[in-house]
C-alpha positions in Angstrom: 70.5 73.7 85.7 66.4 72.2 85.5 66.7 68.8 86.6 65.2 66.2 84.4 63.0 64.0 86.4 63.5 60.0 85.9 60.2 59.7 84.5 60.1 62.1 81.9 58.2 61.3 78.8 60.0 60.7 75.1 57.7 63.6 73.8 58.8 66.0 76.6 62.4 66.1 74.6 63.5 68.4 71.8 64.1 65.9 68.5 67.9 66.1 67.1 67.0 66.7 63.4 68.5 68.0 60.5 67.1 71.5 59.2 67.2 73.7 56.0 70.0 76.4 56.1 67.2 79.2 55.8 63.9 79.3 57.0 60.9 80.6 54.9 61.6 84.5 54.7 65.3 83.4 54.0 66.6 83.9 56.9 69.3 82.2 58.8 68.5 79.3 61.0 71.8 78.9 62.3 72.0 81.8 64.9 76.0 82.7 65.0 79.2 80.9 63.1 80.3 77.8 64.8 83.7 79.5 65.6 81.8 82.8 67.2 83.3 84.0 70.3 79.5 83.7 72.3 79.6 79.9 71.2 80.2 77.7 74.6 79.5 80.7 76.7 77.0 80.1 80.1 73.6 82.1 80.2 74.0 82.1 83.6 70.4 80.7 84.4 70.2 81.0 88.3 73.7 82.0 88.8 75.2 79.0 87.5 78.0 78.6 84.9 77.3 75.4 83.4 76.8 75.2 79.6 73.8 73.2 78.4 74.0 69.8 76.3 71.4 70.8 73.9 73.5 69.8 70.5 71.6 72.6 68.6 71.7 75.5 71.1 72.7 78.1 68.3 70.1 77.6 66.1 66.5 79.2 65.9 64.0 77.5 67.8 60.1 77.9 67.1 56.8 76.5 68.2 54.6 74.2 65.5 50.7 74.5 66.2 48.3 72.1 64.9 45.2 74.2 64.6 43.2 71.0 63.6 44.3 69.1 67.2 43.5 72.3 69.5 40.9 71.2 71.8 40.2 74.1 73.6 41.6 73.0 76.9 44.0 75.1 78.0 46.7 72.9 79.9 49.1 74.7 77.8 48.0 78.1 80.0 48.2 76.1 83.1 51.9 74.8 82.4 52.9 78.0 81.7 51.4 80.2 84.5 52.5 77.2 87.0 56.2 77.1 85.7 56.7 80.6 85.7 54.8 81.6 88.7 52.1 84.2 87.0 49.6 85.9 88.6 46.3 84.8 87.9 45.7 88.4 85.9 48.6 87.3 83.6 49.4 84.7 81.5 51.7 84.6 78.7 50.2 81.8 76.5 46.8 82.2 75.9 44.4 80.1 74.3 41.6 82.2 72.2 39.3 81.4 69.4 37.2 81.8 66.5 33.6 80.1 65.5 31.8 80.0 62.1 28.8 78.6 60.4 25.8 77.1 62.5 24.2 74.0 64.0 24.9 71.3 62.6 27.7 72.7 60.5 29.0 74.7 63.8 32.9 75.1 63.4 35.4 75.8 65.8 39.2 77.2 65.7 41.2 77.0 68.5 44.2 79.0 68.8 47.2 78.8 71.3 49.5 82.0 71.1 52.4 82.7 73.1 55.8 85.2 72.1 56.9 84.0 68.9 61.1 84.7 69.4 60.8 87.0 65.9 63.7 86.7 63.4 62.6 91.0 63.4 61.5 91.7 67.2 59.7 94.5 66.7 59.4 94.7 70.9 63.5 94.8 71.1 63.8 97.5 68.7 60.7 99.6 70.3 61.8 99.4 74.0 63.4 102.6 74.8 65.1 100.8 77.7 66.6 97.6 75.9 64.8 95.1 78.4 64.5 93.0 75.4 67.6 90.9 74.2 67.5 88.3 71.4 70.0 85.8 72.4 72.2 83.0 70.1 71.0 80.8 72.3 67.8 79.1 70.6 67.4 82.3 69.1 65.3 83.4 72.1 63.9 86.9 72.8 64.1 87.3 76.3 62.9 90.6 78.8 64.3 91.8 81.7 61.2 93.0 83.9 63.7 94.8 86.4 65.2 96.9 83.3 61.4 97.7 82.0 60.2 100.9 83.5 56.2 100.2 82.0 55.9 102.4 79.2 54.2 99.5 77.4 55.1 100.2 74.0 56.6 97.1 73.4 52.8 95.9 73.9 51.8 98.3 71.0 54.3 97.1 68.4 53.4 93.6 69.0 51.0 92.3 66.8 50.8 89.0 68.8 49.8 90.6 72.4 52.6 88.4 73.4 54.4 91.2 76.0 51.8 91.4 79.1 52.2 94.9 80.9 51.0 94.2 84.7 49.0 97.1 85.8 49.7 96.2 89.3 53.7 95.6 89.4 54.3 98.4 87.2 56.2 96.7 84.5 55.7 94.0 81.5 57.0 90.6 81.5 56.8 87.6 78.9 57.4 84.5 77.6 60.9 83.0 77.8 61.3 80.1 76.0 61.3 78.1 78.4 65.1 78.5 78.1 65.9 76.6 81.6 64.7 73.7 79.6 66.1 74.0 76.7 69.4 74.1 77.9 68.8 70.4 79.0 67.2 69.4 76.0 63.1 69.8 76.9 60.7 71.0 74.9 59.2 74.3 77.0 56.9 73.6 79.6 53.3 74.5 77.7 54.2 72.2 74.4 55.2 69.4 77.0 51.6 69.8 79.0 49.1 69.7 75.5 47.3 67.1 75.7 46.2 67.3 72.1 49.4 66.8 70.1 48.4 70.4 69.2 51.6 72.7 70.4 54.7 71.6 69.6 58.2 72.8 70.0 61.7 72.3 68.1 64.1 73.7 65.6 62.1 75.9 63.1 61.1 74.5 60.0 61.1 71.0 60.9 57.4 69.2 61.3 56.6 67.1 63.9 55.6 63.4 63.1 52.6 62.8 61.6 52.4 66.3 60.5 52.3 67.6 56.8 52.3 71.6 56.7 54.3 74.5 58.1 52.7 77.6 57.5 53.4 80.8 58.4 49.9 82.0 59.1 46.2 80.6 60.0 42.9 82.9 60.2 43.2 85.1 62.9 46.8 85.5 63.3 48.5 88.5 62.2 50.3 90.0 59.0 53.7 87.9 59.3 55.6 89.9 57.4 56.3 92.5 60.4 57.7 90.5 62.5 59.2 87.1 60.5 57.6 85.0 63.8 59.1 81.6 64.5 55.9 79.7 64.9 54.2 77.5 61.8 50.9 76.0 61.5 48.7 73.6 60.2 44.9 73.6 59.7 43.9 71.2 57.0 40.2 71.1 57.8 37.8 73.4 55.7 36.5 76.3 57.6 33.2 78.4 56.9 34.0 81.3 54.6 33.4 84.1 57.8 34.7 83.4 61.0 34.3 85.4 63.7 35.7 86.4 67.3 34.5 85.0 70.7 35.9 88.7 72.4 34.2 92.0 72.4 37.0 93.2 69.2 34.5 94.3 66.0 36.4 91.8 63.6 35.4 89.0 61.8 37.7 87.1 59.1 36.7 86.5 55.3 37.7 84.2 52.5 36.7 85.2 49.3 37.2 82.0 48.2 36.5 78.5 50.0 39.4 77.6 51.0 41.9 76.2 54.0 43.0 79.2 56.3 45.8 81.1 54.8 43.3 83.7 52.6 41.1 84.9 55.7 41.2 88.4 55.9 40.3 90.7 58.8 37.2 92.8 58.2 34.7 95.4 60.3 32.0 93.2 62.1 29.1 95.2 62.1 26.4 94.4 64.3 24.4 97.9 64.3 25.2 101.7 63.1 23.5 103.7 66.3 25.4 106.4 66.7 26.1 107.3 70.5 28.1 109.6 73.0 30.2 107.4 75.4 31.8 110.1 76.4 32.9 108.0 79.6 34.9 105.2 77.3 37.3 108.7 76.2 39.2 108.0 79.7 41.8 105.5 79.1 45.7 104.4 80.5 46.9 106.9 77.9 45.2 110.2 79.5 48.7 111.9 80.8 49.5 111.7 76.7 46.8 113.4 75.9 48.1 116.2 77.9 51.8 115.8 77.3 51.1 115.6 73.5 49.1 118.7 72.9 51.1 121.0 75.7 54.2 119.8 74.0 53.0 120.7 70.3 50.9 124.0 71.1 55.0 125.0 73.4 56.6 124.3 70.3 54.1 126.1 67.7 54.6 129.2 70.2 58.4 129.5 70.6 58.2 129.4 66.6 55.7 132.0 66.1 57.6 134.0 68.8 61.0 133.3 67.5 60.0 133.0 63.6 57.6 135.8 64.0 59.7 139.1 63.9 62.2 137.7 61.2 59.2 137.7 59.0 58.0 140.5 59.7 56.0 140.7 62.6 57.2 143.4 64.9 54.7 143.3 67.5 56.2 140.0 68.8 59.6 140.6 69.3 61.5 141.3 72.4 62.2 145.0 71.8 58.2 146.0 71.2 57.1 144.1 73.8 59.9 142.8 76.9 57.5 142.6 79.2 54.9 140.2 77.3 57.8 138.6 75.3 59.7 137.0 78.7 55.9 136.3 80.3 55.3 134.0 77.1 58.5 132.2 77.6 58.3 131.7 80.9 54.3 130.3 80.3 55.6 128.1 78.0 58.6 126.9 79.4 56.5 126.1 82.7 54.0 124.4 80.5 56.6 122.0 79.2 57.6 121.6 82.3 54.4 120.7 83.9 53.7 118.2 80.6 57.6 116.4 81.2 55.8 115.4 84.6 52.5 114.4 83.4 54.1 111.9 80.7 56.0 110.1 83.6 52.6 109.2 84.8 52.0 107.1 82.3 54.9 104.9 83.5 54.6 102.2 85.6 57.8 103.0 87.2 57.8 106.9 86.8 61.3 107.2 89.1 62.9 105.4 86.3 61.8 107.8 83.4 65.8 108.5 82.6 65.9 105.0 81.5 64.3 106.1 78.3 67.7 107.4 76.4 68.7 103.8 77.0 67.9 102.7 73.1 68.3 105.7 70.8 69.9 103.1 67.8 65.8 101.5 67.4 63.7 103.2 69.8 61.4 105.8 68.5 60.5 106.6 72.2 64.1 107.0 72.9 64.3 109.3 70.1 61.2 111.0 71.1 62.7 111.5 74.6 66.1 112.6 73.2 64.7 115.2 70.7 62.8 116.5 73.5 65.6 116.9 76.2 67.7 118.7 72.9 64.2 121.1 72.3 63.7 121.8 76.3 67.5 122.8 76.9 68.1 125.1 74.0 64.4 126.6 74.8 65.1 127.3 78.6 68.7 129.1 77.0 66.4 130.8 75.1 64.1 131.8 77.6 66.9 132.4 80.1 68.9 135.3 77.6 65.6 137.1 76.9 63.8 137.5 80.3 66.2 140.5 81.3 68.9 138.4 83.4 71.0 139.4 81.0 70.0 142.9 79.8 74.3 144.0 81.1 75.8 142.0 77.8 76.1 144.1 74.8 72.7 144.0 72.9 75.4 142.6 69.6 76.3 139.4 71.8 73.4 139.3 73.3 71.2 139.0 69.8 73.5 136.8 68.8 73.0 134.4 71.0 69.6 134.7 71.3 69.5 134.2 67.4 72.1 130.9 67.3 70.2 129.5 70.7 66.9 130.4 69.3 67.6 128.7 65.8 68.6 125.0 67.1 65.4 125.4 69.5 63.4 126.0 66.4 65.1 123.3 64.3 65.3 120.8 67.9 61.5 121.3 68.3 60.2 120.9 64.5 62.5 117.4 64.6 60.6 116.8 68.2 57.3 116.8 67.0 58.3 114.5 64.1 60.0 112.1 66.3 56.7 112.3 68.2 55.1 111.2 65.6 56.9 108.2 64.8 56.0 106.5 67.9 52.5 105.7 66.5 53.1 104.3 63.0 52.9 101.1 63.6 52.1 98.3 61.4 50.5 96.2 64.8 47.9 99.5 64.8 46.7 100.1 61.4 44.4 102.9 62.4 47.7 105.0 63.9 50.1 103.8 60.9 49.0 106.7 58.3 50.3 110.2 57.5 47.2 112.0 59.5 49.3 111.6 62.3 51.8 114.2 61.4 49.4 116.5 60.3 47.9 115.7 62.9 50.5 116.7 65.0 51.8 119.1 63.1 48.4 121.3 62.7 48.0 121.3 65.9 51.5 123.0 66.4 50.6 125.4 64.3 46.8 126.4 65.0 47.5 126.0 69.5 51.4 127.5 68.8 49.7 130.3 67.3 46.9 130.8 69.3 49.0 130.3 73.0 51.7 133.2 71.9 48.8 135.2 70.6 46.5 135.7 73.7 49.9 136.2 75.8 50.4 139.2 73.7 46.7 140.3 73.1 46.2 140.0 76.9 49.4 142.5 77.5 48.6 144.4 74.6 44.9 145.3 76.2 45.9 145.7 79.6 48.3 148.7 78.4 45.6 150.0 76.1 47.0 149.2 72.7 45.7 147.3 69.5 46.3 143.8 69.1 44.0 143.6 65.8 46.8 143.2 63.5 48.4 141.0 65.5 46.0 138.7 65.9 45.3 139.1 62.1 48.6 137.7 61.4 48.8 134.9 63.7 45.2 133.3 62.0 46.7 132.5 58.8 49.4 129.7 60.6 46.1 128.7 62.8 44.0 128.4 60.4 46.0 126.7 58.5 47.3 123.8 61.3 43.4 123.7 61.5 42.8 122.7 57.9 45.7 120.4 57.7 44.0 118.5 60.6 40.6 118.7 58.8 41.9 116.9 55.8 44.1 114.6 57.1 41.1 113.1 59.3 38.8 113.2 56.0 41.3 111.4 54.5 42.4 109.1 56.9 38.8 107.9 57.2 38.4 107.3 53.3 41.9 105.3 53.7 41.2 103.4 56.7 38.0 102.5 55.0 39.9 101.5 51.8 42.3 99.3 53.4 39.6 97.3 56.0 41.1 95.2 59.0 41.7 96.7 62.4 42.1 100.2 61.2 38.4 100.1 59.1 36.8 98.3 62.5 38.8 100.9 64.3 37.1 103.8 61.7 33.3 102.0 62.2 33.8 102.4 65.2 34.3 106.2 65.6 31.2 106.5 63.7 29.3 104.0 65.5 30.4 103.9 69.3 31.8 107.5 69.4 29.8 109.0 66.4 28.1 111.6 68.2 31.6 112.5 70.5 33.5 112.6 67.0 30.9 114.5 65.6 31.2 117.1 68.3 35.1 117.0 67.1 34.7 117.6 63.7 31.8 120.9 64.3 34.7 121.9 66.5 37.2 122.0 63.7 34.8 123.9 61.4 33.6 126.1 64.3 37.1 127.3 65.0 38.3 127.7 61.6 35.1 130.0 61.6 36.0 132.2 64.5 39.6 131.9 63.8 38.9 133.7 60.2 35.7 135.9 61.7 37.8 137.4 64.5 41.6 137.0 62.9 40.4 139.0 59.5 37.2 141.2 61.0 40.5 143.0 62.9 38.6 142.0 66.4 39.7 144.4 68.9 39.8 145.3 72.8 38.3 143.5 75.8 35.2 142.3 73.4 38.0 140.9 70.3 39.9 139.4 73.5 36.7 137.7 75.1 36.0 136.7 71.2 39.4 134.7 70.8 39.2 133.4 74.3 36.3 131.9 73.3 37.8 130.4 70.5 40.2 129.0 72.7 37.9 127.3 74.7 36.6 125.8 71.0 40.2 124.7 70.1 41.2 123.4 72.8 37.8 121.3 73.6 38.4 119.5 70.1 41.7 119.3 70.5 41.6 117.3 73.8 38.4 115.1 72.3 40.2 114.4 68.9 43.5 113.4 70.9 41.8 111.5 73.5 39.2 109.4 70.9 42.9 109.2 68.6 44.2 106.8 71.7 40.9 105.2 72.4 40.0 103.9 68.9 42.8 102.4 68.0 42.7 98.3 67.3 45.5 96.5 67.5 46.4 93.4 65.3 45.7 91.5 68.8 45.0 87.4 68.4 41.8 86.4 69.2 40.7 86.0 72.7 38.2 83.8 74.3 34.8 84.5 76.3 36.5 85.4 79.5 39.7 85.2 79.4 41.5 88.2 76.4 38.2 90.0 76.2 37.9 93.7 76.8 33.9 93.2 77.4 34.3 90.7 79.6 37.0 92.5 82.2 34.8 95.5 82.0 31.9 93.7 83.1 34.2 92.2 85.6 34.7 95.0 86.9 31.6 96.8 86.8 29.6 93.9 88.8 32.3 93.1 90.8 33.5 89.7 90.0 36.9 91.7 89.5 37.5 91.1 93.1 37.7 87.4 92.8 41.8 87.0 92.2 41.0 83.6 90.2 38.6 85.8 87.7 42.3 86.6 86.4 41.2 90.3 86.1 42.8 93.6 88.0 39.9 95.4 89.7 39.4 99.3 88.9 41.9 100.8 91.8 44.3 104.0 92.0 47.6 102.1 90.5 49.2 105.5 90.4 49.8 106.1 93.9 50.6 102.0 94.5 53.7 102.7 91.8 54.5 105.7 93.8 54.4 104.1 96.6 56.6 101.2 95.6 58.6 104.0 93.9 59.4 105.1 97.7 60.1 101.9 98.8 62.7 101.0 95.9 64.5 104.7 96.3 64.9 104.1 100.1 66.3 100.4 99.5 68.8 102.1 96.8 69.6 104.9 99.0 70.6 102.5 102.0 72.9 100.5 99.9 74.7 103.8 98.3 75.2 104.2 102.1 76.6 100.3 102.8 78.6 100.6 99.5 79.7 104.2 99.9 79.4 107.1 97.5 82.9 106.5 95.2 81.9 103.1 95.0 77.9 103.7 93.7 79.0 106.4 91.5 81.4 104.0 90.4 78.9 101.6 89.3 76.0 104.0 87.5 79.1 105.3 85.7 79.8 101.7 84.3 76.1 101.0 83.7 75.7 104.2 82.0 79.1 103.2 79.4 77.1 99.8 78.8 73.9 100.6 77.5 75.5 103.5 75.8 78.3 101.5 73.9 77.0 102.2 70.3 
């Protein structure tokens, strides 16, 4: 257990005090029924069995910060890094702020923001790997770094920034209540350090002396009402109407109306409308998804039209008119797949650990994603396996049969795929992600680089043996064009929406049109350019080696927007993030960091520009040699023994 030391200050302890039944959004305070079967249980904190004395252990704890009393100097951080040993590139309190008026009427608003312990942990129920568990116990929200394998999508869901994914371990980590503490009846170790009577810690709901409020919001912190956070404020001093950020994010926050905090709204800051390229800034963490998302959709939008494509109708691609270019389009596409299953484990931190993604299929959408997937890839490599000639010696009746059965829950598997796919990004914490243009989106581009990937396979064969493909090809524009103009409109809507609805997805949208306005506008010639040569070629009946260097062309055209709409897609998005501060939680500042060099300095607290993929695979090595040699020690009944049991736990519902 923490030992209390003799000296330790009256403040430094939790207050026993009576609280409501129900906090503000009606939930319960008291975590389980007195006469639960966890009450009295040990969290085993370093491997011992004691019990704490804390007299109010199963009830929800929060944090209480007094905006007003924030000075700005970060001994909160400092207690925090120091009692849980961070890195200096991580922290998991972080003190950011925002600034209004000007001299002499200068304001200043300090805010200290660490993981609120959600009543709706919107991290738990994202983690495909259920690192995250929400204990009785103080209501705490605790994660297991070991379990994580460094997706980071907990980090996206959070609208607080609160989960810290370490670019250099692999894996995110995060605040935990200072449980250790708790258990002895101390207040965590950052609301013990401030030295303002600013952060403050207890049961939720109850105000510290000499305070008067309890909000559940200040300007700059995010919409509430995703995750029910147990933190409340007070700011009682008036604030200019617009406040803005200290960091690089294009936000500022408005109040209509004078008034004290709780009416500031997040808008676009715009500082200048230059339009410019960047096409550098397209390269982000989330480049193997740009590859894994478009291989995946354009495999799927084939096997349909190849599958779909004879039963209405369209001879020319079945197996009995063409074997020969029938089994080479399966096999293309199943080795596609392939190839883009291995690219998405690159965006891992751990990529050996990728199977720990079915871990959570009750909440996760990844998990779902993943599992749809695995369903999709199995029936298609059936699929592809019955109609490649291995088995030309069953009856053609059996045969066709299962070919058809196989070939239908591939279909069905894949069109639930790409919709579980899509699910991943709407998320309230990303407003510019959380709208219906993401499955058309998604869905177009099944549909225009389905059609067009089965189509060239064909028209290729079809030339080569001195045949027409012009009909063919005629058929296949109408699903391309039309996965073209559902992306069209779902971006010109999108845009009017994001607009329409301001915050972080209208910065998000000013910025595509500012940063990236030439880049998008590249994409969106693209889109009209294809849609042109997709009706010019699919309609004009384009045919031999000139109609195949025509559409080949147009694949070039496709596929260029394609990767630059997916890429700017991941790069524009703005997350509800808190506000950071000049150097520390500012994007402009770590990439200045990094481009002069002061990176290189560990206390800087940023991770220089370095090839993290091949230190995880390296550390990779080292962790599948250390579990290889204790299979050996332990023996093979006995390891199999024990991924067995794992396996029944985090499968038990």
């Amino acid at each position: 257990m923490y030992e209390i030391r003799k000296d330790e200050p009256d403040y430094a302890f939790i207050p026993d005090v009576d609280t409501p039944p129900t906090n503000q959004w009606g939930d319960p305070i008291e975590t389980v029924p007195e006469n639960d079967a966890v009450v009295g249980q040990p969290l085993e904190i370093n491997g011992e069995p004691v019990v704490g004395t804390n007299p109010n252990r199963y009830k929800q704890h929060g944090f209480h910060f007094t905006a007003d009393n924030c000075i700005g100097c970060h001994a909160c951080e400092a207690a925090c890094s120091e009692k849980n040993n961070l890195p200096p590139h991580l922290s998991f309190r972080s003190v950011g702020f925002l600034e209004g008026g000007s001299y002499p009427a200068y304001k200043r608003l300090n805010i200290s923001m660490a993981c609120n312990h959600c009543d709706n942990p919107v991290c738990l129920k994202g983690c495909p790997t259920r690192a995250y568990t929400k204990y009785p116990e103080y209501g705490a929200v605790i994660q297991d770094p070991d379990t994580c394998f460094g997706c980071g999508y907990c980090t996206w869901v959070c609208p607080y920034n609160a989960p810290q994914l370490d670019p250099v371990e692999g894996q995110v980590s995060k605040c935990n209540m200072c449980i250790d503490r708790l258990e002895v009846g101390l207040k965590p170790a950052c609301a013990a350090a401030c030295l303002g009577g600013a952060l403050d810690f207890g049961l939720i709901e109850t105000t510290p002396p000499n305070r008067e409020q309890a909000k559940i919001k200040i300007p700059g912190f995010p919409d509430p009402s995703i995750t029910h956070p147990n933190i409340r404020f007070q700011q009682v001093k008036t604030l200019p109407r617009d406040m803005t950020r200290a960091d690089t994010m294009p936000l500022h926050y408005m109040n209509d109306e004078q008034g004290r905090g709780e009416e500031y709204k997040p808008k676009p800051l715009v500082k200048e409308r230059k339009k410019e390229w960047n096409w550098r800034d397209l390269s982000s963490r989330e480049n193997p998804l740009v590859v894994f998302t478009l291989i995946s959709q354009a495999v799927v939008g084939g096997f349909l039209a190849l599958f779909l494509g004879p039963l209405l109708g369209l001879e020319e691609l079945s197996r009995e008119a063409h074997p020969v270019a029938y089994a080479a389009a399966l096999l293309l596409m199943l080795g596609l797949q392939g190839i883009a299953l291995v690219v998405s484990t690159m965006h891992l931190g751990k990529p050996h650990r990728f199977y720990r993604a079915f871990n959570n299929l009750k909440y996760s959408p990844v998990s779902r994603e993943v599992a749809s997937l695995a369903v999709f890839f199995t029936f298609f490599a059936l699929y592809t396996v019955l109609n490649t000639g291995l088995f030309n010696w069953l009856p053609e009746w059996l045969l066709g049969g299962l070919s058809f059965i196989i070939g239908l829950a591939a279909a069905f598997s894949g069109l639930v795929f790409i919709y579980a796919m899509h699910k991943i990004y709407r998320i309230p914490a990303r407003p510019f992600w959380n709208h219906w243009q993401v499955l058309t989106s998604f869905y177009g581009n099944m549909l225009s680089l389905g059609g067009l990937l089965a189509g060239l396979v064909f028209a290729t064969a079809l030339v080569l043996q001195g045949e027409s493909f012009a009909g063919l090809m005629g058929m296949l524009a109408l699903p391309m064009l039309l996965g073209l103009a559902m992306e069209a409109y779902g971006l010109y809507r999108h845009g009017k929406d994001m607009d329409a609805r301001g915050g972080e997805g209208a910065a998000a949208h000013l910025r595509q049109q500012t940063h990236f306005g030439y880049t998008a506008r590249v994409r969106h010639i693209g889109l009209g350019l294809g849609m042109l040569l997709v009706a010019v070629l699919g309609f004009a009946g384009a045919d031999g080696w000139l109609g195949l260097a025509g559409w080949l062309l147009t694949a070039l055209v496709m596929i260029a927007t394609a990767v630059i709409g997916r890429a700017l897609f991941y790069v524009l998005v703005i997350p509800t993030t808190m506000p950071g501060a000049f150097f520390w939680r500012n994007p402009g500042f770590q990439e200045h960091a990094r481009e002069t060099g002061l990176a290189r300095m560990p206390q800087v607290g940023v991770v220089p520009k370095t090839d993290y993929h091949h230190e995880h695979l390296a550390r990779a090595k080292r962790e599948l040699k250390e579990e290889w040699e204790e299979i050996r020690r332990i023996g093979y009944k006995a390891a199999f023994k024990r991924a067995w049991q794992f396996a029944i736990t985090r499968l038990d519902y």
